[in-house]
C-alpha positions as CSV (number, residue, x, y, z in Angstrom):
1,X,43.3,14.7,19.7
2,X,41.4,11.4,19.6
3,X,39.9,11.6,22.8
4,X,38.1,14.9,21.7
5,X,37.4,13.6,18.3
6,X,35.7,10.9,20.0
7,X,33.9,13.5,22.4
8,X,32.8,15.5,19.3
9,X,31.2,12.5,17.4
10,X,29.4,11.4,20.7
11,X,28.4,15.0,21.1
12,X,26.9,15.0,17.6
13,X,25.3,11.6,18.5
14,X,23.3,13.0,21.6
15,X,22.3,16.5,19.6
16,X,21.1,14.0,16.5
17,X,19.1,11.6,19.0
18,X,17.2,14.7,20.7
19,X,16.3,16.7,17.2
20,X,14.4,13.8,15.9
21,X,12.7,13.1,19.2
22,X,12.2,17.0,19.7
23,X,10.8,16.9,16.2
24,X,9.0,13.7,17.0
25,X,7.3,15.2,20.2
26,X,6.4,18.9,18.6
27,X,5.0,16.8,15.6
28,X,0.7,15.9,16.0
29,X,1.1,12.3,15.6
30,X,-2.0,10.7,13.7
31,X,-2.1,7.3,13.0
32,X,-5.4,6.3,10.4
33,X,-5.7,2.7,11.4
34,X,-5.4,0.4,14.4
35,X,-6.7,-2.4,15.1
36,X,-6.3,-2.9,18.8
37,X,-10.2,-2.9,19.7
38,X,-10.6,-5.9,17.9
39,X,-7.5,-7.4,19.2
40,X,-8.8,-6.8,22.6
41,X,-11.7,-8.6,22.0
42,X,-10.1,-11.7,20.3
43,X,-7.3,-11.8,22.7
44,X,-9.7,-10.9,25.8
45,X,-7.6,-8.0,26.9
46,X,-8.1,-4.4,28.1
47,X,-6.4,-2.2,26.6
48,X,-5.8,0.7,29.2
49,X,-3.7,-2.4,31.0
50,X,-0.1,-3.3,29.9
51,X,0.2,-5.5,27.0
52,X,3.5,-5.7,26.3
53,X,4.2,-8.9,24.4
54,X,0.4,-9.5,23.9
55,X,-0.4,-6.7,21.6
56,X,1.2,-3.9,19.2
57,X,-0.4,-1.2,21.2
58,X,-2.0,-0.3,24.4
59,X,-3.5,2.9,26.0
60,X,0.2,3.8,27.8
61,X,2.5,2.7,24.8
62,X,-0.1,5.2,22.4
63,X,1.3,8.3,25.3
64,X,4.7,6.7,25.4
65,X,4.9,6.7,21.5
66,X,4.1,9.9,20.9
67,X,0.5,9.4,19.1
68,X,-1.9,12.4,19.7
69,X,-4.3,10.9,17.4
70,X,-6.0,7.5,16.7
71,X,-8.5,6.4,14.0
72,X,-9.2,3.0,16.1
73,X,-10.5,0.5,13.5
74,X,-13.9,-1.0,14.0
75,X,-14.0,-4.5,12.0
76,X,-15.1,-7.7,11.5
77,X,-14.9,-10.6,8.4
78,X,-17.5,-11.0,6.2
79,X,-19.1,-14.3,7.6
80,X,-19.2,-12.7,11.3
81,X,-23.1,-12.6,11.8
82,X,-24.9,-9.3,12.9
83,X,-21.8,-7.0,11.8
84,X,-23.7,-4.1,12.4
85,X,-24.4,-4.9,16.1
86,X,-20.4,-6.6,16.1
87,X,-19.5,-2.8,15.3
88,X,-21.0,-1.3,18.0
89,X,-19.6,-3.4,20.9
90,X,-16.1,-2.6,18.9
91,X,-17.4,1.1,20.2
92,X,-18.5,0.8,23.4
93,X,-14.8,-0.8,24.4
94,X,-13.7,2.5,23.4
95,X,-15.8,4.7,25.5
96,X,-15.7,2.4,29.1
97,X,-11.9,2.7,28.1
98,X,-12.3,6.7,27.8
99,X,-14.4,6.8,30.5
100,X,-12.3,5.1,32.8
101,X,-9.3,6.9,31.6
102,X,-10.5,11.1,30.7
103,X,-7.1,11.9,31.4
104,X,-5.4,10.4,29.4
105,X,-8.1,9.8,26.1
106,X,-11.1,11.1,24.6
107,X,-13.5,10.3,22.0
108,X,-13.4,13.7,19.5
109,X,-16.4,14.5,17.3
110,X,-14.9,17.1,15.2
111,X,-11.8,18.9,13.9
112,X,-11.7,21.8,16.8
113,X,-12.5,18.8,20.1
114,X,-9.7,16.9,18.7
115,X,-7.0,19.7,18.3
116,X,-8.4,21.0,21.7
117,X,-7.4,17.3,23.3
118,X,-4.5,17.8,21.4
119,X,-3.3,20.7,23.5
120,X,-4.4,19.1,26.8
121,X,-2.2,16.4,26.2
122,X,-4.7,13.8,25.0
123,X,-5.4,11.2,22.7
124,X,-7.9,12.6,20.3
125,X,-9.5,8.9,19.5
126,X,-11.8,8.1,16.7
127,X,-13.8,5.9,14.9
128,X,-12.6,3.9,11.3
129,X,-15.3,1.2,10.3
130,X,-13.2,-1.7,7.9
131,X,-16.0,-2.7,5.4
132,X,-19.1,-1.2,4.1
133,X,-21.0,-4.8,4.7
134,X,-21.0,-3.8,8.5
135,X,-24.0,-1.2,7.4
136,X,-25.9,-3.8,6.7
137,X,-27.2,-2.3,3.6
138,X,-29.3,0.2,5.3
139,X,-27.8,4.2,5.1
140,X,-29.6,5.1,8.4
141,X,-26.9,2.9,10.0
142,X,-24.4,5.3,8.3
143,X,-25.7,8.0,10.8
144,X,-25.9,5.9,13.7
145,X,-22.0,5.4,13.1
146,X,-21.1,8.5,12.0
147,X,-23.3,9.9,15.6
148,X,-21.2,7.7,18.1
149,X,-17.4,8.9,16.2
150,X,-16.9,7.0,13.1
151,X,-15.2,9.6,10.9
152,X,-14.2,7.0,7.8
153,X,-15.8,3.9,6.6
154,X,-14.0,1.7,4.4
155,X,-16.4,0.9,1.1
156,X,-15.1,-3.0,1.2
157,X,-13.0,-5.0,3.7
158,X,-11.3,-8.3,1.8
159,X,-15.0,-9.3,1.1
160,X,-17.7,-7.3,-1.2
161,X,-21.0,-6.4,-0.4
162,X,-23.9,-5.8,-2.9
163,X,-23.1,-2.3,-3.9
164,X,-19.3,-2.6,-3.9
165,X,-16.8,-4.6,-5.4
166,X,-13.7,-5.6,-3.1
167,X,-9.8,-5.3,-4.4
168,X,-9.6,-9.5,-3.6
169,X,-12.7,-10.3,-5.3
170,X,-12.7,-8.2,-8.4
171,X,-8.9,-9.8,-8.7
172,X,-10.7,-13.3,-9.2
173,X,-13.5,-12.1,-11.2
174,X,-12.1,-9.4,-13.2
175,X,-12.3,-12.0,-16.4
176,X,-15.4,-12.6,-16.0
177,X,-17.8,-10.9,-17.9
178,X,-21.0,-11.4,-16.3
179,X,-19.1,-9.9,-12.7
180,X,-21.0,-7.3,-11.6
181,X,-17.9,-4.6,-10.3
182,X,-17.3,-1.4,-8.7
183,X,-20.1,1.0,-6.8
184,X,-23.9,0.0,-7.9
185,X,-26.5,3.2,-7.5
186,X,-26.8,2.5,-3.5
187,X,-23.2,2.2,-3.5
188,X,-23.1,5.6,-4.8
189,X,-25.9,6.7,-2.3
190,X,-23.8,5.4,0.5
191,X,-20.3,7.8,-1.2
192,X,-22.9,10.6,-1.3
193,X,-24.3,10.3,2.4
194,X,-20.5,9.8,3.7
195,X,-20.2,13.2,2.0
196,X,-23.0,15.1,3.5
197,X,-21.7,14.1,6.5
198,X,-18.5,15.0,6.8
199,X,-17.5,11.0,6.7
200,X,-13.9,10.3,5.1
201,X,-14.6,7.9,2.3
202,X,-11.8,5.5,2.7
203,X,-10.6,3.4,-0.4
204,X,-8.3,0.7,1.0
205,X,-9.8,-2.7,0.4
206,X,-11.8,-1.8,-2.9
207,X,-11.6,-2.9,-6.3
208,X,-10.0,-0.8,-9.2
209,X,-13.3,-0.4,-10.5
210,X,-14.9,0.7,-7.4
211,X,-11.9,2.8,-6.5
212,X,-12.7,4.7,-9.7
213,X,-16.1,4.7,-9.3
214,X,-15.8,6.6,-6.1
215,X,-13.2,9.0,-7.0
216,X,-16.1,10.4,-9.6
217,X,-18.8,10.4,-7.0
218,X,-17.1,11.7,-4.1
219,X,-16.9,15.5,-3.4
220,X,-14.5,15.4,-0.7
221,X,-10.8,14.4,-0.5
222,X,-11.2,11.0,0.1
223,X,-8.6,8.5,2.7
224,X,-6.3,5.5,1.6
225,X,-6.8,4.4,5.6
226,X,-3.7,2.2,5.4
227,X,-2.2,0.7,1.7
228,X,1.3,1.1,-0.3
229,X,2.6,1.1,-3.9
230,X,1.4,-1.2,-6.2
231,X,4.9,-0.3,-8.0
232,X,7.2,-1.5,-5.8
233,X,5.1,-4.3,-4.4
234,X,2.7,-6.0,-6.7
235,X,-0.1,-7.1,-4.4
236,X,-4.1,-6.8,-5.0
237,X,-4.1,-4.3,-1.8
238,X,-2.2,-1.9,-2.9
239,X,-2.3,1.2,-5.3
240,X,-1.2,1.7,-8.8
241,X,0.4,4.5,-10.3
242,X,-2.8,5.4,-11.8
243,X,-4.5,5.4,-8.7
244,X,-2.1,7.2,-6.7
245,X,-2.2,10.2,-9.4
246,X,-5.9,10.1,-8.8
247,X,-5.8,10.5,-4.8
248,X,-3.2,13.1,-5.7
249,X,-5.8,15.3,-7.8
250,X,-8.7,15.0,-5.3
251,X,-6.6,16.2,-2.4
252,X,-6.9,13.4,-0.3
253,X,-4.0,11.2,1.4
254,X,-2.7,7.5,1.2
255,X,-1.5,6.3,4.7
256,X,1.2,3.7,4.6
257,X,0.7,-0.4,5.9
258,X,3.1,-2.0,8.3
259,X,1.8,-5.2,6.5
260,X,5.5,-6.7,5.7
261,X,3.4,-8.6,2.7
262,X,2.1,-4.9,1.9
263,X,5.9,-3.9,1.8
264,X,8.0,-6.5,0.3
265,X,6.7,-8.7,-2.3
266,X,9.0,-11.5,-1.0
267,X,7.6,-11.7,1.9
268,X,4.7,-13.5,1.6
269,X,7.1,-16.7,0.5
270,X,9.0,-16.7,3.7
271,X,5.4,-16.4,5.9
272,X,3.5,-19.2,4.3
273,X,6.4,-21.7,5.2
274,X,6.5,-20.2,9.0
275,X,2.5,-20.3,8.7
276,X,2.2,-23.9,7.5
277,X,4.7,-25.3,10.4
278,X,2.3,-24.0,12.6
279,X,-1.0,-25.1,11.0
280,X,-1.8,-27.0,14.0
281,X,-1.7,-24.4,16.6
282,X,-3.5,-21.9,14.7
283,X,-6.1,-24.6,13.7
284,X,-6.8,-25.5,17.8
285,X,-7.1,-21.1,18.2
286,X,-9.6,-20.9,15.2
287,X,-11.4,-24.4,17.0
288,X,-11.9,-21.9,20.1
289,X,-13.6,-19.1,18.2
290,X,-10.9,-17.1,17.3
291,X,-10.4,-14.8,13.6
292,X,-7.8,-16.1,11.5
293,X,-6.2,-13.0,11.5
294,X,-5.8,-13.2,15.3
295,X,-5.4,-17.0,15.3
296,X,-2.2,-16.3,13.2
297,X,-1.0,-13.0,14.8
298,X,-0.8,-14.8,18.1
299,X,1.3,-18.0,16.5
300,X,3.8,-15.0,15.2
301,X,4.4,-13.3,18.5
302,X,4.6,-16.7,20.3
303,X,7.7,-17.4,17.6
304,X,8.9,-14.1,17.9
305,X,12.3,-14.5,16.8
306,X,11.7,-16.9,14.0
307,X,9.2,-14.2,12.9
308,X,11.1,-11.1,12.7
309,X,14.2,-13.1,10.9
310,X,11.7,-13.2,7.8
311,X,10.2,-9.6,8.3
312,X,11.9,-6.7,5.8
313,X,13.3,-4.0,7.2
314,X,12.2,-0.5,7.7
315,X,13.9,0.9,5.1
316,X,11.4,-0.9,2.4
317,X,8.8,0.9,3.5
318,X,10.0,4.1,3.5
319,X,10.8,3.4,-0.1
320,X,7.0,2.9,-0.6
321,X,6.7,6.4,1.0
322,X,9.7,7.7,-1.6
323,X,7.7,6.4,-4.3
324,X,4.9,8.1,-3.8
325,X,6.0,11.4,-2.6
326,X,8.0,11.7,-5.7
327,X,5.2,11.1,-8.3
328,X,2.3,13.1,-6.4
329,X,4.6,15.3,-3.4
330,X,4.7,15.0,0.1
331,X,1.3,16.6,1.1
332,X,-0.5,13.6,0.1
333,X,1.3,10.7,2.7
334,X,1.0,9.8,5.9
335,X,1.0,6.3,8.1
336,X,-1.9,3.7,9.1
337,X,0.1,1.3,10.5
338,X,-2.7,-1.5,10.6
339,X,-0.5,-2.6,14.1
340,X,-2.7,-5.4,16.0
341,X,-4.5,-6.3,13.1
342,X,-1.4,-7.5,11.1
343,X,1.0,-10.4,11.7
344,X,4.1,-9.1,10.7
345,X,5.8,-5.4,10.2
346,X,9.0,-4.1,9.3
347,X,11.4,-5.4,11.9
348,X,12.6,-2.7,13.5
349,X,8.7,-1.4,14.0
350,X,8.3,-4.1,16.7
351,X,4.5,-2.0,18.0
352,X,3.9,1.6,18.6
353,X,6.4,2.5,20.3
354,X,8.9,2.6,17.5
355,X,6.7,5.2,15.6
356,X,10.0,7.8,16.8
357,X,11.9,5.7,14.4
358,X,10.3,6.6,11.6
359,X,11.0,10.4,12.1
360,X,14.7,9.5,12.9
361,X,15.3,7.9,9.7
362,X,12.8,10.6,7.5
363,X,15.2,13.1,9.3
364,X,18.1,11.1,8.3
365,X,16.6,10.8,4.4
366,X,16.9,14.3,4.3
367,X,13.2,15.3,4.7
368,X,12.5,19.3,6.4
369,X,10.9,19.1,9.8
370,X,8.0,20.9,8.0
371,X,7.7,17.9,5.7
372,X,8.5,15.2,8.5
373,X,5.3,17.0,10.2
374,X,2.9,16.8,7.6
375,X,3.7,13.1,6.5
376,X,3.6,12.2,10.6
377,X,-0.2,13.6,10.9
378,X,-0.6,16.7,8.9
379,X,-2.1,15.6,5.8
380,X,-4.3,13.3,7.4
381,X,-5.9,16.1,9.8
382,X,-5.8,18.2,6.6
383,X,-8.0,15.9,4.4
384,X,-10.2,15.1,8.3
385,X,-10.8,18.9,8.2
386,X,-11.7,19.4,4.4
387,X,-14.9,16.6,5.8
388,X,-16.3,19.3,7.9
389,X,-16.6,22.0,4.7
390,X,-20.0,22.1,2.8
C-alpha cells in the first residue's frame, strides 16, 4: 500500500509539472519590457551569444523560456548626450541581431506580422523607448521611431523633460508651488501624435499629475510598461489605487516589475548596505564609462549569493498581481519584467528562463488557464491591437 501511495503522489507530481508547462507553452508569452539592448551595449556583449551568468536574457534563453513576444527597451539617462541618436544604435543592435538570426527572430510592424511570427515559431520583437527626453523635443522624431518598430514610448524615464513631469521629480517638488508639473501643451501634442499613430502611450515613470494629465488626453488604452502597487509597496514608481482604477476604465494594462525594490518595500534597506560595501568597485565601473545602473547590476551578479539572500521571494510579487486583479479584474495585468535593466528580482526569477514559474504557481493560486493566458500575454496584445483602430 505505501509503495503505490508513493507511486500515485509521484504520478500526480509529473501530470502537475507537464499542465503548467503545457499551459506555459500553448500560452503567447509577451513580455513589455527588457532591457537587454542596453545591457549589451554596457556590458559589450551580443546577445544572440550565450550569456549565462552575464545577463538576465539572451536570444536562446528568450526560445528556451517560452517568450513569443518582446517589447525590447530602448533607453538611456537623462545626462547621456544625443539621446536621440543613443536610441537609434539601441535599434540597429536589434536588426543585425534579426538579420543574422531570421530564424529564430523578427522585428514585427503590426498586430497581424507579429501573430504571423508567432505561428512560425518566432520571436515577434519590438520596440519600447524609456523616456520622452530621447525625442529630443521634436515630434517628427516620434515618426522616425514609430517607422523603424517602436510601438510604446514612455512619457518620462526617472528624469523630466520640458513637457512632462517625471514620478521622482514631481516627488521632490510636489510642495513647491512655483513647480511646473504634469503634461504642458506639446506634452499633450506628443499623447496626441502617439495616438494617431497607433503608438502605446506608456505611463511608468511619470508623475501623478502627468499620469492624470494623459489619461484625459489619450484616446487609446494606454501601457503601464513595467510598475506594481503603490498599496502594497509604497515607492514613487509605482501605482496608487486611484491610478490603477483609472488604467482599469481606459482599457489599458499594467505589466508587473521584477524590481525587488518595486516588490518589497523592505528591500531597498537590505540593498543599500550590500551597495555601499561595494562602493569601490562600482565607483572604478562608472570611472570606465559605464551607467550606474549597469555599474551596480554587474557588482550584484558578481556577489551572487550575497545578493539573492536579500531578494524577496516570488510569492510578493504575485501578491502585487492579487492586488490588482482583485480591485480592477484580471483582463487588465500582465508582466514587464524590466530583466537586465534591474539589479535585483524575486529570487526564484533568477533571468528569463524562470518565466514557466510564474504559470506554475498562478496555476497553483487557483487561476483558469484562460486567465493564466491573458495575464501571460493576452492583455498586453489586446491593448497593442486596440493601437491599430482609428
Amino acid at each position: 500500500m505505501k509503495y503505490l501511495v508513493i507511486g500515485l503522489l509521484c504520478f500526480c507530481s509529473v501530470a502537475q509539472a507537464q499542465s503548467y508547462k503545457k499551459v506555459h507553452r500553448k500560452a503567447i508569452m509577451a513580455d513589455s519590457h527588457n532591457d537587454l539592448l542596453t545591457a549589451a551595449i554596457e556590458k559589450n556583449v551580443l546577445i544572440d551569444q550565450d550569456l549565462k551568468g552575464k545577463t538576465h536574457s539572451d536570444l536562446n534563453r528568450f526560445k528556451e523560456a517560452g517568450v513569443d513576444v518582446q517589447i525590447f527597451s530602448v533607453w538611456c539617462d537623462g545626462e547621456k548626450p544625443q539621446p536621440y541618436s543613443w536610441a537609434n544604435r539601441e535599434i540597429d543592435t536589434l536588426y543585425a541581431v534579426a538579420k543574422r538570426n531570421p530564424g529564430k527572430i523578427e522585428i514585427v510592424p503590426n498586430y497581424a506580422a507579429l501573430k504571423k511570427a508567432v505561428r512560425k515559431e518566432k520571436i515577434a520583437a519590438l520596440f519600447g523607448v524609456e523616456g520622452g527626453h530621447m525625442i529630443e523635443n521634436d515630434l517628427n522624431k516620434i515618426d522616425s521611431l514609430y517607422n523603424r518598430g517602436v510601438r510604446y514610448m514612455t512619457l518620462t524615464w526617472n528624469n523630466s523633460t520640458s513637457w512632462a513631469s517625471s514620478a521622482m521629480d514631481e516627488t521632490k517638488m510636489k510642495h513647491d508651488p512655483t513647480a511646473k508639473l504634469g503634461l504642458n501643451d506639446f506634452g499633450k501634442q506628443v499623447v496626441k501624435r502617439m495616438n494617431q499613430l497607433g503608438m502605446m502611450v506608456d505611463l511608468s515613470h511619470v508623475g501623478e499629475k502627468t499620469f492624470w494629465d494623459a489619461i484625459q488626453t489619450t484616446t487609446k488604452p494606454v501601457l503601464v510598461s513595467h510598475s506594481n502597487a503603490y498599496a502594497l509597496c509604497p515607492v514613487f514608481r509605482n501605482l496608487k489605487d486611484e491610478q490603477i482604477d483609472a488604467v482599469g476604465k481606459n482599457g489599458g494594462v499594467i505589466q508587473l516589475n521584477f524590481y525587488s525594490a518595486f516588490i518589497d518595500s523592505s528591500f531597498k534597506n537590505r540593498e543599500n548596505i550590500f551597495l555601499q560595501n561595494k562602493q569601490a568597485e562600482i565607483k572604478e565601473l562608472i570611472a570606465n564609462g559605464m551607467q550606474k545602473e549597469y555599474a551596480q547590476a554587474m557588482v550584484v551578479e558578481k556577489y551572487k549569493s550575497e545578493s539573492l539572500a536579500i531578494q524577496p521571494p516570488m510569492s510578493m510579487l504575485l501578491d502585487h498581481l492579487d492586488y490588482i486583479v482583485n480591485r480592477i479584474g484580471v483582463d487588465y495585468v500582465g508582466m514587464g519584467s524590466d530583466f537586465d535593466g534591474i539589479s535585483a528580482s524575486p529570487r526564484e526569477l533568477t533571468d528569463v528562463t524562470s518565466y514557466p514559474l510564474i504559470t506554475k504557481a498562478l496555476l497553483e493560486k487557483g487561476y483558469t488557464k484562460k486567465e493564466v493566458t491573458k495575464i501571460l500575454g493576452g492583455n498586453l496584445l489586446r491593448v497593442m491591437k486596440a493601437q491599430e483602430i482609428q
